[in-house]
N, C-alpha and C positions, 0 to 999 in steps of 0.2 A: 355447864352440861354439854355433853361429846354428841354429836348427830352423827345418828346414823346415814347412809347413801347407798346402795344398790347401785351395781350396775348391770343395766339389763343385757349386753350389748350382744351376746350369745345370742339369745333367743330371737332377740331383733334379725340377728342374721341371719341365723337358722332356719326364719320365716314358719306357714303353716304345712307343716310336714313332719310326722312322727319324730319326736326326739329318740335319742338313741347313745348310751354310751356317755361321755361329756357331758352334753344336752341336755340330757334328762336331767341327769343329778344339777348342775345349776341353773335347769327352767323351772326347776322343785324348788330352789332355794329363792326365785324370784315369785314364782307361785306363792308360798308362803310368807313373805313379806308383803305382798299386796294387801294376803287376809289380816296380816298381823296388828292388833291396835295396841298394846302394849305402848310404846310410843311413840311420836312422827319417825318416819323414814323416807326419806327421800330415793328418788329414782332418777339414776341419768345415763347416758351414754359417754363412748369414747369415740368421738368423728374418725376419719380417714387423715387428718391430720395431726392424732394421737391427743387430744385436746377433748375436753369432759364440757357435757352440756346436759343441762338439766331438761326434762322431756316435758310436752306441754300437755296442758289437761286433753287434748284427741289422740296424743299418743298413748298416755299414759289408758286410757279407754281400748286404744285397740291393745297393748300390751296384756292388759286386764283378755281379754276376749281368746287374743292368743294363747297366752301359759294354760287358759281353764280348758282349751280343745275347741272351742267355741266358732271359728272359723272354717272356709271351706279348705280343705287339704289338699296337697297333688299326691293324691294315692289311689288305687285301686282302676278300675274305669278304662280297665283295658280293652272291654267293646264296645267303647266310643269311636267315632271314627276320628283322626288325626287333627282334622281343624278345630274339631268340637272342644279334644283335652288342649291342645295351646291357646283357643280361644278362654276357657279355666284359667291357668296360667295368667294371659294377660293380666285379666279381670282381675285376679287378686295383685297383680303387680301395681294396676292403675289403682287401687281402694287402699292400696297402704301407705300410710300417713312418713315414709323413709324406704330405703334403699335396701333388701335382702344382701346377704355376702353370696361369697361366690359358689357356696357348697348348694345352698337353695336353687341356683344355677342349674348345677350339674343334675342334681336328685330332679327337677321340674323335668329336665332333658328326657331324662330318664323317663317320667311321667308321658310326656307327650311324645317319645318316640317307641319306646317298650323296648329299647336295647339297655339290660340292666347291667351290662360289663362295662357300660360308658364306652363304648367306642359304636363303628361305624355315621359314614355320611349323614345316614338319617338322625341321627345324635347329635353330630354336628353340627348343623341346618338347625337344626331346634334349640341348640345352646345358645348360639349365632343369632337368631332370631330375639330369644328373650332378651337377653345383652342389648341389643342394637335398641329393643325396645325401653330396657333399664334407664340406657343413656340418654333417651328422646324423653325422656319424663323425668330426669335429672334439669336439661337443660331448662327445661318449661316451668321446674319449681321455684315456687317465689323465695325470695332470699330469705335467710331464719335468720332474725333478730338476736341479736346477742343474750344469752344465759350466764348463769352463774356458773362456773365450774367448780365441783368439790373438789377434785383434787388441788386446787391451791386454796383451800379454809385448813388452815393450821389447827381449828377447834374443831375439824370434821374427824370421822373414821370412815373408811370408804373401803368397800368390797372389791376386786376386780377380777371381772371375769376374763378365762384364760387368752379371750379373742381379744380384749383391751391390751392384754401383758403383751400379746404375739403384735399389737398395732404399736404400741409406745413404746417398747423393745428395739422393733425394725427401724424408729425413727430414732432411739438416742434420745429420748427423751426422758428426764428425771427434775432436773433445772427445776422445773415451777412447779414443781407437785413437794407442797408443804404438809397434807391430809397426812393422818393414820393409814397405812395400807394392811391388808389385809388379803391375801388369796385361798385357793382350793390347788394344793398337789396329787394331784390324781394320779402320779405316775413319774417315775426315770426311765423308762424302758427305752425310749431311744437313748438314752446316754449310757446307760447299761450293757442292752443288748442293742448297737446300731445294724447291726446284720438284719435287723427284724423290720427296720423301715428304711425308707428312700432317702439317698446321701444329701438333698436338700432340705430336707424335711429334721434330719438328720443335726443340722448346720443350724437349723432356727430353730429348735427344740434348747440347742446347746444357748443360746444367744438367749432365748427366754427367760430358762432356770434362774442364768447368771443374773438377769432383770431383777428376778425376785429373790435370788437369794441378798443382792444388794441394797434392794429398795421398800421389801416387808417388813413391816415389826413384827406378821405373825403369819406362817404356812400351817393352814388346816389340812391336815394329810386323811386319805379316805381309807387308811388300814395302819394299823402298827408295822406292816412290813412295809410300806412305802414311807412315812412316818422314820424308819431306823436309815432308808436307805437316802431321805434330802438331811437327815443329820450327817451322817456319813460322806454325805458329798460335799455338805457344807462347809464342815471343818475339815476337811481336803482343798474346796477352793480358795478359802478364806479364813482362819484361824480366830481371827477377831473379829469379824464379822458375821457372828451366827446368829439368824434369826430365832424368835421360839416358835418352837413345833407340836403341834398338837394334833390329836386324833379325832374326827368327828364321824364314825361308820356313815355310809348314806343309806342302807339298804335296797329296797329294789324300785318303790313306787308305782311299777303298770296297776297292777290290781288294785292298791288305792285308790288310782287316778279315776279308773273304771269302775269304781266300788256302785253309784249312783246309775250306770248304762248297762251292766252286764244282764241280759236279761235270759239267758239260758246257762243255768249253775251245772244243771246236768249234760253228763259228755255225750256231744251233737250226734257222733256215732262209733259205738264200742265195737264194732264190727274189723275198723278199720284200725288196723294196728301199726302205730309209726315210731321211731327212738328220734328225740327232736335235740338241736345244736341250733341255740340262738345266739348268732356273734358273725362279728366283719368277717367276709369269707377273704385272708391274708396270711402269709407266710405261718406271722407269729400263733395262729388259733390253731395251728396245727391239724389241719382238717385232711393234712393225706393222709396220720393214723388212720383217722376213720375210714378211709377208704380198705386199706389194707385190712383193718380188720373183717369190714364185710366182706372185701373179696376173699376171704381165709376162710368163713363162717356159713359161707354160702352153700358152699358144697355139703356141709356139713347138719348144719341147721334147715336149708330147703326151703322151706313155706311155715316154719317157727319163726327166720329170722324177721325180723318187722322190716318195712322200709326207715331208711334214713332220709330225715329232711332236715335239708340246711336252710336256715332263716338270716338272711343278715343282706345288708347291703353288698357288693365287691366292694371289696380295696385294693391289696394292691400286692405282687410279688406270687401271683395265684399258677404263676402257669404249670410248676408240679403238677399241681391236682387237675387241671384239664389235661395235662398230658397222659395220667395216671386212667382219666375218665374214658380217652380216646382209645386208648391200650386194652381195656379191658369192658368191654362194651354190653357185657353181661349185667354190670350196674348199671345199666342204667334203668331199669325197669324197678331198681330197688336204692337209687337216691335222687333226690328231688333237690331243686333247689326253688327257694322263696325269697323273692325281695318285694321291697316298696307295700306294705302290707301295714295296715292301719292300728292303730293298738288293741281294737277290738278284734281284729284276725288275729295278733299277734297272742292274744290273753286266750281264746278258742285254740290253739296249736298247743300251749301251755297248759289247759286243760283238757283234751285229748290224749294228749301223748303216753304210752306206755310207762316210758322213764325218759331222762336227759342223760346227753353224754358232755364233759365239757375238759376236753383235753389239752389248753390253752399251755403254750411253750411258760408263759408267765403273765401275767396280771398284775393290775395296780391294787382292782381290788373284784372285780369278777361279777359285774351286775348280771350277765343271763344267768348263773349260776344261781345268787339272791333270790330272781325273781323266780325259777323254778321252784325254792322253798317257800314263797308267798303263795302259791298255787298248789302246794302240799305234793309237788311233784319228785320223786327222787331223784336223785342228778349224782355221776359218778364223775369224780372228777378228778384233775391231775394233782400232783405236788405241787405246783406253785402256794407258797406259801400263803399269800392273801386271800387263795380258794379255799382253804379251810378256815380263815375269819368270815368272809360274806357266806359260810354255810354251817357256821358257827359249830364246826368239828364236829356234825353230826352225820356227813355223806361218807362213803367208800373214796380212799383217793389210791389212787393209781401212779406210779413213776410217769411223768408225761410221753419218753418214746420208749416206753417198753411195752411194743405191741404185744409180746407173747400173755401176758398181765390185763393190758386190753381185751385180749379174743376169750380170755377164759371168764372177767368180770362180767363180758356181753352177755355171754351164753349162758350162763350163770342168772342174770334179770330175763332174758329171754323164756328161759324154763323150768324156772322157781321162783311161782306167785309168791310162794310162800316168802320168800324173802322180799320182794318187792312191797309186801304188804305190811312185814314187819320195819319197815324204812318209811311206808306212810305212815304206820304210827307216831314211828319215832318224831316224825315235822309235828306230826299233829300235839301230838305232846310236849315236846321241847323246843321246837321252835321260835324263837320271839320276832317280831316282825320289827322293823325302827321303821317308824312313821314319818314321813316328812316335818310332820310339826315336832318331832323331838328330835329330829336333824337339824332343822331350824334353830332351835331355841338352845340348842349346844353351840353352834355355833355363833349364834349372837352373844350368848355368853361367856366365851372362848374371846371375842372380840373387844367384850368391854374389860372382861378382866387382863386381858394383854395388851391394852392398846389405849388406855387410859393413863395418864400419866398427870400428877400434880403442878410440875417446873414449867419452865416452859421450851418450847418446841426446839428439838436440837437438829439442826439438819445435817443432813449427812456429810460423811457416814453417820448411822444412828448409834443408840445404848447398846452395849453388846444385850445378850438374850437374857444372861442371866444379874437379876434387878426387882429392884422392889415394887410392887404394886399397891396403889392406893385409888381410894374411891372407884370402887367396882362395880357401885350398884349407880352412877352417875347415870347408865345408857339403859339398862333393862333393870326391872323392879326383880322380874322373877328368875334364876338363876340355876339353869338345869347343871345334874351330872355330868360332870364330861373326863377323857382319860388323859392323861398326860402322857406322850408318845416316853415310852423306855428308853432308858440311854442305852 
């Protein structure tokens, strides 16, 4: 019998701060392997030296504490005074049982100095600080006793989350990993479209793929159109070397998450009317349509158009749109922007909002869009192909830069209830939600049935993709639906 292993190493990094994006979808997939009794699975991480270590019963406690929200967060708490939120900060850095990555870093920065573009001195200083303090409680930890690592058990199958692939990638490491592997492809778009991200970023995206296209028996893709395009890249880089590819939607999970906290169902105030855009404020979300649109609509529409509020963290290649912001200074009183905001502000925004807009250049698979139809909210949204799977072809889509199609869609949900209303129906009636646990249980079973094999262990290069499967019910008894990515 094949053991299952988790790795948690995402969310370990990610630390207690809203997931987002990546994040979420694989701190759901750890989330629900903790609840799962079906049967043992193990939990481990990928050290700094690309090398797998199984987690001890107080991490595995605070891991547990973590994924369920359970800890204190660095969010909100902007009129605290300065030492108060770093003094926060510390204190969660001292009480965790391992070392945050470097993203926790940055977002804490964020937290304790309230500059959310990630720049200036006072960002700095406060980056600089946690860091300095990271390493002072590195040096002082007792040494960890040697673990078992799954990825050298030849009888394991082992998950890897994409922060392990981007740590055992950068070091060249493959040699001693005998396990089943198994990932989550969420996306080509920096290989696709590199214009859209940072030419380093750029460079280890590319360095990645190759990781996993060389080294998985099995890529779980989170839409058929990302699914068509790691087949497509696959038998471009490698011809006999093709992994098998499978489809596992992840749907959207906030409102899940919050299903047990949310304790005001009714919108907090109908009065105030807003068009909401939840995503990285970056090149690729394509957020100076939006501008353009309002500034079009404005004249036009007056005190119908609603404000826009953008919700997401910064990332990166943003300066269009502050240029655009600077130039035209009459928006400002009609968009807003939100960052660092808790999942229960984030679910309140989602429930308020008039409608969503989400006019993203491309997607892997479009989780603010998802999570708008878990919230029965209508959401317009672009061509990219993957936004009409995560809205399951029942939203308005729009050409992504064809503003003139934009200003008319707007004005259009702006000043006909009538249609906005027959578009809540529509969620409310066709909508189907994919829950974590049957996200889960597709992919565990996507895992046993692709990743189990009779002979014995062939190391690489491995069986090309297409091959015979036996004993599938070795790893899970129960055996959900799942789709087979289309050639």
């Amino acid at each position: 019998m094949k053991k299952l292993y988790i790795d948690a190493s995402l969310p370990f990094r990610w630390g207690p701060h809203p997931p987002v994006g990546i994040p979420r979808v694989e701190t759901a997939l750890v989330r629900q392997a903790l609840r799962w009794r079906a049967s043992p699975v193990g939990f481990f991480i990928v050290d700094a030296h690309g090398l797998g270590r199984m987690l001890g019963e107080a991490e595995l406690r605070y891991l547990k504490r973590l994924v369920e929200g359970e800890l204190p967060q660095v969010v909100g708490e902007a009129e605290r005074p300065y030492l108060a939120r770093l003094w926060k900060v510390l204190s969660i850095l001292r009480d965790a049982p391992f070392d945050f990555g470097r993203e926790f870093d940055r977002v804490a920065a964020i937290f304790v100095s309230g500059s959310e573009k990630r720049r200036g001195i006072k960002f700095q200083l406060s980056k600089t600080a946690i860091r300095v303090f990271k390493a002072a409680k590195s040096c002082l930890r007792a040494r960890r006793t040697e673990t078992k690592d799954p990825l050298k058990d030849d009888s394991a199958i082992c998950f890897l989350s994409s922060a392990s692939v981007h740590e055992i990638a950068a070091k060249k490491l493959a040699g001693n990993i005998g396990c089943r592997i198994f990932t989550i492809m969420h996306d080509l778009i920096p290989i696709d479209f590199p214009h859209f991200v940072g030419p380093h970023h750029a460079r280890g995206f590319v360095r990645n793929t190759a990781w996993q296209l060389e080294n998985s028996d099995l890529l779980v893709c989170v839409s058929k159109y990302t699914a068509g395009r790691v087949r497509c890249h696959a038998r471009a880089s490698n011809p006999d070397r093709v992994p098998e590819v499978a489809v596992a939607s992840p749907g959207a999970f906030l409102k899940e998450g919050l299903a047990d906290r949310l304790t005001r169902p009714e919108r907090q105030n109908p009065s105030r009317k807003f068009v909401l855009y939840c995503s990285t404020i970056e090149i690729r979300k394509n957020h100076i349509l939006l501008l353009k649109v309002w500034h079009r609509l404005l004249p036009v529409l007056g005190d119908r158009l609603p404000t826009l509020v953008f919700c997401g963290r910064w990332g990166w290649m943003y300066d269009e749109l502050v240029a655009f912001m600077e130039a035209n200074p009459q928006l400002r009183d009609r968009v807003q922007f939100r960052s660092n905001l808790a999942d229960r502000q984030l679910a309140e925004l989602y429930r308020d909002a008039e409608f969503s807009v989400y006019p993203s250049a491309v997607e892997g698979w479009g989780l603010g869009a998802a999570e708008c139809l878990d919230f029965g909210l209508p959401v317009l949204i672009s061509d990219a192909p993957s936004l009409a799977e995560a809205t399951q072809g029942l939203m308005p889509t729009l050409p992504a830069h064809d503003v003139e199609a934009w200003c008319a869609a707007v004005a259009k949900a702006c000043t006909d209830p009538g249609w906005l209303a027959e578009l809540r129906a529509t969620i409310a009636s066709r909508y189907r939600p994919i829950r974590e646990r049957d996200f889960f249980t597709t992919i565990v079973g996507l895992a046993a049935l692709d990743c189990s094999d009779p002979g014995p262990m062939i190391r690489r290069p491995r069986r090309p993709a297409t091959r015979t499967v036996s004993r599938a019910g070795d790893l899970v008894a129960e055996q959900p639906a799942f789709r087979r990515a289309e050639p």
